[in-house]
Structure formats: C-alpha cells, structure tokens
VEXDREN-2710 file (C-alpha; in Angstrom, 1 decimal):
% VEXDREN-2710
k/r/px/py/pz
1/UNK/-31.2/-10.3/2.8
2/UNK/-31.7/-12.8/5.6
3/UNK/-28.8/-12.1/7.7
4/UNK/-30.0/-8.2/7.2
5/UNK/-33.3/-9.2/8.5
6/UNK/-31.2/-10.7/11.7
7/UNK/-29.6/-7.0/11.5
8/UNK/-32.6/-5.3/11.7
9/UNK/-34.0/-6.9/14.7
10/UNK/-31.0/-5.8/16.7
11/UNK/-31.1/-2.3/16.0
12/UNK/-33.4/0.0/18.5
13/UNK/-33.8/3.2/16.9
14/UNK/-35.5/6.2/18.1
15/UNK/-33.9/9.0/16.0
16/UNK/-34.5/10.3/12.9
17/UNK/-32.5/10.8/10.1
18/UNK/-32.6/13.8/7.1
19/UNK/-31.5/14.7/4.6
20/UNK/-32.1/16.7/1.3
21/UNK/-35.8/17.1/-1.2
22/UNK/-39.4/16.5/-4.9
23/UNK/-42.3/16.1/-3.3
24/UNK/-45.1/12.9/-3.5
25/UNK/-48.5/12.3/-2.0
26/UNK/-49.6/11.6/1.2
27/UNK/-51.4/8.4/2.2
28/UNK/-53.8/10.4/4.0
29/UNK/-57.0/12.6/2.7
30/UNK/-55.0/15.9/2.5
31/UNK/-56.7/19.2/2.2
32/UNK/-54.7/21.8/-0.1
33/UNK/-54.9/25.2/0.3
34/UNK/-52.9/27.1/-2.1
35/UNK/-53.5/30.9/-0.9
36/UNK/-51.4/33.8/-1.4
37/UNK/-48.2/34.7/1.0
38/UNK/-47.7/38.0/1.7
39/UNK/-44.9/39.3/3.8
40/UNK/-45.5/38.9/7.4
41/UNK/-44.0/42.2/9.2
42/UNK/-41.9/42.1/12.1
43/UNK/-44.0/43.6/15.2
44/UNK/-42.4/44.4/18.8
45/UNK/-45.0/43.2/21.1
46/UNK/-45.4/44.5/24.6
47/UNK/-42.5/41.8/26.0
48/UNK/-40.7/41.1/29.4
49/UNK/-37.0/41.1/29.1
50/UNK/-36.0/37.6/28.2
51/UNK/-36.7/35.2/30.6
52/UNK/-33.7/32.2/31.1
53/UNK/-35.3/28.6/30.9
54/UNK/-36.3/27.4/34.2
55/UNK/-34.6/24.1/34.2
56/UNK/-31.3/25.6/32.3
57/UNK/-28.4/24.2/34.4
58/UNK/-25.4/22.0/34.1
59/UNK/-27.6/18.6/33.8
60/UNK/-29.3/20.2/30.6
61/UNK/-28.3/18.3/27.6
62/UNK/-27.1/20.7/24.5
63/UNK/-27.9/17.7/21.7
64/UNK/-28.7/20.3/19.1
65/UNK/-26.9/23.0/17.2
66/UNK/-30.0/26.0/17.5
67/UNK/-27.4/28.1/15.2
68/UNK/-27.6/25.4/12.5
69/UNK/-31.3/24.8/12.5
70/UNK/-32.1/28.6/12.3
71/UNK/-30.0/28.4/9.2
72/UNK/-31.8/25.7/7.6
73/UNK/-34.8/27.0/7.5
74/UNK/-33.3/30.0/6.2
75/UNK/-32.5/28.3/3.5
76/UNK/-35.5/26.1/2.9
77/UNK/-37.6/29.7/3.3
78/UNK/-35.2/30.9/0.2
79/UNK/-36.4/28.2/-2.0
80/UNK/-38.4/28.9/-4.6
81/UNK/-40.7/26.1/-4.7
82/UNK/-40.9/25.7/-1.2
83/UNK/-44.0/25.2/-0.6
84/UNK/-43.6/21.5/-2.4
85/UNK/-42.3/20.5/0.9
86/UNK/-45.2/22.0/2.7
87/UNK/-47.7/18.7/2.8
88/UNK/-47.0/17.6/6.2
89/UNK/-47.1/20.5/7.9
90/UNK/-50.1/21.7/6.2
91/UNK/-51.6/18.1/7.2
92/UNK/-50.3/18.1/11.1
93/UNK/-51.1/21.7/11.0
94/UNK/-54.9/21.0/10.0
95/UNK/-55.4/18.4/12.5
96/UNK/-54.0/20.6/15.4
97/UNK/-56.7/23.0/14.6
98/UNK/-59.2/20.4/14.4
99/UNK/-58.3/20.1/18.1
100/UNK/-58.6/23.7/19.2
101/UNK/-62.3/23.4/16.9
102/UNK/-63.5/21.5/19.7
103/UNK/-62.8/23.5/22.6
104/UNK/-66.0/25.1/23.2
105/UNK/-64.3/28.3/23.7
106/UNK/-63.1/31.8/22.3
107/UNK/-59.7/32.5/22.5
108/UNK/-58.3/36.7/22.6
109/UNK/-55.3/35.9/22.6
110/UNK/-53.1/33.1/21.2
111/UNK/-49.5/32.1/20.5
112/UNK/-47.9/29.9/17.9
113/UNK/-44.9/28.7/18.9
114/UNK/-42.3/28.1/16.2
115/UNK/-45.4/28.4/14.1
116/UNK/-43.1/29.1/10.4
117/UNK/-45.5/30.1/7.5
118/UNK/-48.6/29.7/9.8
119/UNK/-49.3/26.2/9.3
120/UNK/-51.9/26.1/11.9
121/UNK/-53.5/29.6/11.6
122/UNK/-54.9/29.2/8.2
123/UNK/-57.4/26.6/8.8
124/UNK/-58.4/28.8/12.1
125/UNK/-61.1/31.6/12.1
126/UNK/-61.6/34.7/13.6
127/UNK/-64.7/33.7/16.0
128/UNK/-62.2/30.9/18.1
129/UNK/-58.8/33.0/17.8
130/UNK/-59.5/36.8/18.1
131/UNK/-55.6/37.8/17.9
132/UNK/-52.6/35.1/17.3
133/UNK/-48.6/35.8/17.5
134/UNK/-46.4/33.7/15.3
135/UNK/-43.0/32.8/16.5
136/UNK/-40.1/31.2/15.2
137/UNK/-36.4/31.5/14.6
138/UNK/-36.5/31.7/11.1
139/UNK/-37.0/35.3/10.2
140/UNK/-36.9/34.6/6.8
141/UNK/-39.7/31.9/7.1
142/UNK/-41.9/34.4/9.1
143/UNK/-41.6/36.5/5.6
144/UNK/-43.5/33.4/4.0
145/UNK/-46.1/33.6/6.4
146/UNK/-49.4/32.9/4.4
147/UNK/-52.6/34.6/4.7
148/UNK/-55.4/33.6/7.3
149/UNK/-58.6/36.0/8.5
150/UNK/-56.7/36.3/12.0
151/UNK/-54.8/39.1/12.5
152/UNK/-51.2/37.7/13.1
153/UNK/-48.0/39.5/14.3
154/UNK/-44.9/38.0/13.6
155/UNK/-41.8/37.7/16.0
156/UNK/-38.8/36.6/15.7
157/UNK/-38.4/34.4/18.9
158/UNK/-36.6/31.1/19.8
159/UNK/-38.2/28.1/21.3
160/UNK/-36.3/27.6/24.1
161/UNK/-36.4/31.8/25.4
162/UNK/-39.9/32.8/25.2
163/UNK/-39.9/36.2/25.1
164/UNK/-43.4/37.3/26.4
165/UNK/-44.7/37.6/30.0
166/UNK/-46.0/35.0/32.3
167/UNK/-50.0/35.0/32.3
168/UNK/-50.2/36.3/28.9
169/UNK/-52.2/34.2/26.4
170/UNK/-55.3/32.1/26.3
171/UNK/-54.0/29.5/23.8
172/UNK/-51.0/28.6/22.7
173/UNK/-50.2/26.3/19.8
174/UNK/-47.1/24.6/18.6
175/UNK/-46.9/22.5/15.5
176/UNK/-43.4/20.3/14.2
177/UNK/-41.4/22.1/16.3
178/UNK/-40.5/21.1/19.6
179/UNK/-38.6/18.0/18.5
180/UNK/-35.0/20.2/17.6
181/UNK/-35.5/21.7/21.5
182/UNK/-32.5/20.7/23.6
183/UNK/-34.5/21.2/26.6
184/UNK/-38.0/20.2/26.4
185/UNK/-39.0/19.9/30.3
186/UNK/-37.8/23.6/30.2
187/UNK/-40.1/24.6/27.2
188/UNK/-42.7/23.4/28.2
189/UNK/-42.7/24.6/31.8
190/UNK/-42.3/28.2/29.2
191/UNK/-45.4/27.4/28.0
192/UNK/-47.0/26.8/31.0
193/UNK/-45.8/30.0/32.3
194/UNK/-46.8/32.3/29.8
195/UNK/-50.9/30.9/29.4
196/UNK/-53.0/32.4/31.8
197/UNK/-54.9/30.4/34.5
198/UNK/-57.2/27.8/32.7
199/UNK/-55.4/28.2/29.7
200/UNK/-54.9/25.7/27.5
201/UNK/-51.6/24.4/25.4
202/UNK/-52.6/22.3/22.1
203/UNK/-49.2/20.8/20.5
204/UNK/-47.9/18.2/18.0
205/UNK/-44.6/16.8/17.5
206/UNK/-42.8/14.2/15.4
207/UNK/-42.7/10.7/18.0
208/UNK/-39.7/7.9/17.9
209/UNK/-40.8/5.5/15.5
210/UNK/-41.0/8.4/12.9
211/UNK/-39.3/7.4/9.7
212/UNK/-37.8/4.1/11.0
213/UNK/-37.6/2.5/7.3
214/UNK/-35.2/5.1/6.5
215/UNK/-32.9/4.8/9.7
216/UNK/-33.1/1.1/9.8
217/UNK/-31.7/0.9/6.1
218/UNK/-29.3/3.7/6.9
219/UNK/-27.7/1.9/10.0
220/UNK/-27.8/-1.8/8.0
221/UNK/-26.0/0.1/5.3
222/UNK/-23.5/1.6/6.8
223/UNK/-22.4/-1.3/9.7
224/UNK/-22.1/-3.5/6.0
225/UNK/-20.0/-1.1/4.3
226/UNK/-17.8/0.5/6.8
227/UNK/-18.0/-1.6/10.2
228/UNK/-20.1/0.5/12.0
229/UNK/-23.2/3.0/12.1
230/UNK/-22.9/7.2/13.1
231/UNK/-25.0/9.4/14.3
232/UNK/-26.7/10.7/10.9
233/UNK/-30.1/11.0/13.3
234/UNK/-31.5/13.5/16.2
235/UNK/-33.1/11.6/19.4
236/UNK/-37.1/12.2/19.5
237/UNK/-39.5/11.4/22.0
238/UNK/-41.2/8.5/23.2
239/UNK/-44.6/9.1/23.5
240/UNK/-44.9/6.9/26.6
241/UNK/-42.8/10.1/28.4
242/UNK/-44.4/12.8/26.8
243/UNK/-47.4/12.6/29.4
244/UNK/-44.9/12.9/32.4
245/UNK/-43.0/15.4/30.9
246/UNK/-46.2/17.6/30.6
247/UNK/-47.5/16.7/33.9
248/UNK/-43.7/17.8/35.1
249/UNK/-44.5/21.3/33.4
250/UNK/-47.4/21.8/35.5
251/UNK/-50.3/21.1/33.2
252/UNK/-53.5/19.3/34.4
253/UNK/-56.5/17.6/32.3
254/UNK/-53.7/15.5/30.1
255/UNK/-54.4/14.5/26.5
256/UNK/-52.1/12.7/24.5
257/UNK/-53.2/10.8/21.7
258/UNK/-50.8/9.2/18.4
259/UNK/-51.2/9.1/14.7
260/UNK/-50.0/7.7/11.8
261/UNK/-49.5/9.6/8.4
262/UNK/-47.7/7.5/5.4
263/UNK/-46.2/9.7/2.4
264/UNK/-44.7/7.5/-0.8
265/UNK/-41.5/8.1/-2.7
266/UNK/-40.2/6.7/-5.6
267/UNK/-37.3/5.5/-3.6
268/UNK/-34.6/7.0/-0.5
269/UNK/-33.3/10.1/-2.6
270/UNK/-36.3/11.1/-2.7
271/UNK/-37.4/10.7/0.9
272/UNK/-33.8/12.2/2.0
273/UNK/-34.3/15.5/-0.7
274/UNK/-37.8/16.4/1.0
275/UNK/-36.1/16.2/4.4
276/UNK/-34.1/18.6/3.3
277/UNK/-36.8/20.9/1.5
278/UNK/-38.8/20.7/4.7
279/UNK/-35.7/22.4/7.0
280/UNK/-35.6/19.5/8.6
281/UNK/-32.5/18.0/8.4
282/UNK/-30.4/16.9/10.6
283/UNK/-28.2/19.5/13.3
284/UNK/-26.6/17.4/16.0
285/UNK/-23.2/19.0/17.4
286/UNK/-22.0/15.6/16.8
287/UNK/-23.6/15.0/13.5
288/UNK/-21.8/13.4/10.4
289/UNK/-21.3/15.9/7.7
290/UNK/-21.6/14.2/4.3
291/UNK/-22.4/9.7/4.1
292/UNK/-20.7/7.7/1.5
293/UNK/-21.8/7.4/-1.8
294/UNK/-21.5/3.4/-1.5
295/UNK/-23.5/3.4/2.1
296/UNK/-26.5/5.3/0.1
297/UNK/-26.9/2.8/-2.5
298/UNK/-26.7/0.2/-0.1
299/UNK/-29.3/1.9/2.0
300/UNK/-31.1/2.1/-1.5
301/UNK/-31.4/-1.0/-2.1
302/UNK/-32.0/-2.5/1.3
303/UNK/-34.7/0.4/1.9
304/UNK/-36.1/-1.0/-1.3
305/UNK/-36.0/-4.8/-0.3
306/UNK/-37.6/-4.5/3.2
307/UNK/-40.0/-2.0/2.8
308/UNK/-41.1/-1.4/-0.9
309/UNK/-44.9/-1.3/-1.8
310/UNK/-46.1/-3.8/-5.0
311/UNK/-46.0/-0.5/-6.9
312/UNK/-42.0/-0.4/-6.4
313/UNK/-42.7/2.5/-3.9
314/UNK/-41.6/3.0/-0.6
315/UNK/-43.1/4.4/2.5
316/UNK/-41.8/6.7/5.0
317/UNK/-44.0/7.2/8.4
318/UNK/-44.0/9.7/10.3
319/UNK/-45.5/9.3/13.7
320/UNK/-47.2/12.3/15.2
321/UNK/-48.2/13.2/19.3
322/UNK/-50.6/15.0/19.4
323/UNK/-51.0/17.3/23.1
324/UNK/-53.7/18.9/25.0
325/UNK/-53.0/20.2/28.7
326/UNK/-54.5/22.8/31.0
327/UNK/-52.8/25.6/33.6
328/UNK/-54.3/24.9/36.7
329/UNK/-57.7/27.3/37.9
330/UNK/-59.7/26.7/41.0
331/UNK/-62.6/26.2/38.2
332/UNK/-61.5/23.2/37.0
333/UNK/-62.8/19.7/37.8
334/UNK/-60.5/18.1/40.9
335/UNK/-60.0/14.2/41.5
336/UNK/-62.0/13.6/44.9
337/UNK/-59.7/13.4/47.9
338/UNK/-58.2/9.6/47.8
339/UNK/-60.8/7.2/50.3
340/UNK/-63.7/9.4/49.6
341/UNK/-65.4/6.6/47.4
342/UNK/-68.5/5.1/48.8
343/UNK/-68.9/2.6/46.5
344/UNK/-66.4/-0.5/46.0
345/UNK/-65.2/-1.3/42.2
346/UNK/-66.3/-4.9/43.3
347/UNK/-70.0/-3.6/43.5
348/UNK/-69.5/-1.9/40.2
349/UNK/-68.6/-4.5/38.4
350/UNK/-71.7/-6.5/39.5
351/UNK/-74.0/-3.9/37.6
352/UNK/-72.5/-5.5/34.4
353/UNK/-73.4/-9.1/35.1
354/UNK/-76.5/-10.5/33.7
355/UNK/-78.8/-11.8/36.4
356/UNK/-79.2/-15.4/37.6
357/UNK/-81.7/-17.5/35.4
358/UNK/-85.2/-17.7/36.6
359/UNK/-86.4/-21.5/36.6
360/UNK/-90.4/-22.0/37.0
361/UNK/-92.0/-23.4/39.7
362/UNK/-92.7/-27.2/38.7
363/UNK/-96.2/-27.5/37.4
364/UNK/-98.9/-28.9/40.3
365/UNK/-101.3/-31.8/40.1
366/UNK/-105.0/-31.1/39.4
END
C-alpha cells in the first residue's frame, strides 16, 4: 500500500465519478421532512421564444451528453424508493434557503432552476417567495414535485435554454444542478438576464474536491489492473474560478463561500449505488460504459485501506459552493472612484497600535 500512497500523490483530480445506489446517514445535523408529493402540473407560462445561449459558439465545449442526463433522472424519478437518495439534496437544498432567509426582502417572483422535486422550495414560505417556477429537464421528476405553501408551476425547461424573458424574476435559485452544464459562463450570463435590476441569484453546486476518495481509488485501481486510468468522471469547478466566472456574467456584490458535508457507507458499492439513485451518474460523450469487475474490488479494497473510519466505514465528501450575486441597479452601494481615499492604510494601521509607555517624572528632593 506504500507504493499506492506514492500513486496517490501523483494523481490531480477534479472530476467526479458515479455510479449506481441504499442510502446511509449524513455526518451533518440533517433535517427530514417527509411530506406528501403530489403531481406537479405542467403550466405554459407567459415565455419569449427560446433564447440561444449568449456565449454559444464554436469555442463552447460540448463535455456532456444533456440527452443522457435527462434520461437519468427519468429513471431515478421512476424509482420507487426514490426519495432514499434524496438526503443531500434535501440538505444543500435547506442551506440554500437559509441564504435567501437572510435577505431582508420579499420576493414576487422567483425561479428554480433545475429545481427537480423542489428541494429548495419546501423549507421556503410564502411571506419571502410570493410565486416560484420550477424548472428542469426531467419531466418526470417535476411529477415528484413535493408539496410547499408556495404556489409553484412546473416547466419543463433545460438549463442551458432558459425559456423566460429578460427582466423577469426577483429571485432565482439553483440547487445541484449547474455542474452537468456544458456551458456555464453562458448560463449564468441566462440568469443574469432573466432577474430584474437588483435582483438577486442564490446558487449551490457540487466543487472539485467532491468525492475524491472515490476517484482517487478508482484511478489507483484501474492504472494497477489494466495500465492506465479512463474517464469514468465529469470535470467540476474550482471554486477559486467560480467568482470570475460570476463576475464575467455580470453580477455585482459577489458571495461565494464552501462547505463540507461527509455521508458514510458501508464500503464503494454502496457509495457508487446512491450515485446512481440520485441521477447523478456519470454522462460524458466520452465516458466509459461499464469498469471491470477486477478494477472494482481493487478500488474496494484500496478505498477501504486509505480512507476507512475505525468503524470499518468509509467516507465520501462532497464539497459544496455556495453563490450569492446581484444584477446591477443605480441603488446599489458603488466602490468610490480609485484615488478618492483621504486617508493612508499606513495611518490606519496606527489606530491599532497600543500607545508608547508613559514613564513618571523622577521623584524631586524635599
């Protein structure tokens, strides 16, 4: 195991790797809300015909098969205990609303973007979110859309085409989504378009150090066993980009932030099978379509020997960026113009240090 530590140091990962599904606990204080899902009806909102991406061109990057992901959820929509795979969007979900919660603001209108069975809308109320439209590609996941207080209409709508007008919504949301769009810069400029002036955009994706245990022991496994590692995984984002590519988009007031959440198997199968239960495995064109059933126990076992807890448990982490950004309004707080300052950062950091010591005047003689 010491020349697969050596291994390990060489490999630079930023992708992540899925597979297929049972479900375990989080790490993290999770709040479960079991409520009933009734079917979400597909509405026709008043929409502009559908608006091309703006940075669509030749340079755009096609890394992901749209076709194959839509089908994926499909099928993780028609299971029938789906919502065992639920936990982390539930969790990421919660903690995206916690975010709107403290924008001291009402919100008419709002849009979830690829927002599945309304992760993010049932821990919202009425009095912040008057009205809220869910998207997603999935129309079959839309039908599992759970209950909230908001009034929610369902549409059928791909990431990557937003089908709505510019100047349309006060809030928009995204949750676990934007990691399978091919081009981000493009979506997001989307979103930018489509909030009205001082809008805000409040968004979470998965970040490149999610589920590097599993990666890591897939790539050791397979360069032992057949010579050489393939492209089981889909490239995520860095979080050190994610502020320029926001800032790119035309959002002001940037807030990005990173968290953490563990969840425990009892060992890879596991981790690979809720993968696969969540619709989130893997659908790069160039993907592999089935590993070997040698290279899995190997990544078993090495999974097992570098990262398993003392209760013979391993972890899988998924990293999570969290996004807040602004379309610009002529009421919103400006930088002053550069050499405006009046006062030095040397004289400010005097106002920190203590003063010089006061000795006493040297007692006189009678």
């Amino acid at each position: 195991m010491n020349m697969m530590k050596m291994m390990l140091n060489k490999f630079t990962v930023s992708c992540v790797c899925v597979q297929r599904a049972a479900t375990l606990h989080t790490t993290t204080s999770t709040s479960w809300i079991n409520r009933p899902r009734p079917t979400c009806p597909q509405t026709s909102p008043q929409t502009s015909p559908l608006r091309l991406m703006s940075s669509r061109g030749s340079s755009s990057m096609n890394v992901f098969d749209r076709r194959m992901k839509r089908q994926q959820k499909n099928w993780s929509a028609s299971l029938q205990d789906g919502h065992n795979y639920d936990y982390l969007r539930d969790e990421v979900g919660s903690r995206v609303a916690d975010r709107v919660y403290d924008i001291a603001r009402t919100f008419p209108l709002a849009l979830d973007v690829g927002g599945g069975k309304s992760h993010i809308a049932e821990h919202l109320s009425k009095d912040i979110v008057e009205r809220l439209f869910l998207t997603d590609t999935s129309e079959n996941t839309l039908k599992r859309s759970r209950h909230s207080e908001l009034p929610v209409q369902c549409v059928v709508a791909d990431e990557e085409f937003l089908p709505f007008r510019e100047n349309t919504f006060d809030l928009v949301l995204s949750s676990l989504s934007l990691h399978w769009i091919n081009d981000l810069p493009g979506a997001l400029r989307q979103i930018q378009q489509v909030l009205k002036p001082d809008g805000v955009f409040v968004g979470a994706m998965v970040g490149g150090e999610t589920l590097y245990e599993l990666r890591c022991s897939l790539q050791l496994a397979e360069t032992e066993r057949e010579g050489g590692f393939s492209p089981h995984v889909s490239p995520y984002t860095a979080v050190t980009d994610l502020g320029n590519l926001l800032g790119q988009a035309g959002f002001t007031m940037l807030t990005v932030d990173v968290d953490e959440i563990q969840v425990h198997y009892p060992g890879i199968i596991e981790v690979m099978t809720d993968l696969q239960g969540m619709g989130e495995s893997n659908c790069a064109w160039k993907r592999r379509s089935m590993v070997h059933r040698d290279t899995i126990l190997a990544a078993a076992s090495i999974y097992q020997e570098l990262y398993a807890n003392e209760d013979g448990s391993v972890p899988a982490t998924y990293e999570i960026l969290y996004m807040i950004g602004w379309k610009p309004h002529e009421s919103q707080a400006r930088p002053a113009r550069r050499g405006s300052a009046t006062v030095s950062f040397g004289d400010l950091s005097k106002i920190s240090q203590p003063p010089p010591p006061q000795h006493p005047d040297p007692p006189t003689a009678p």
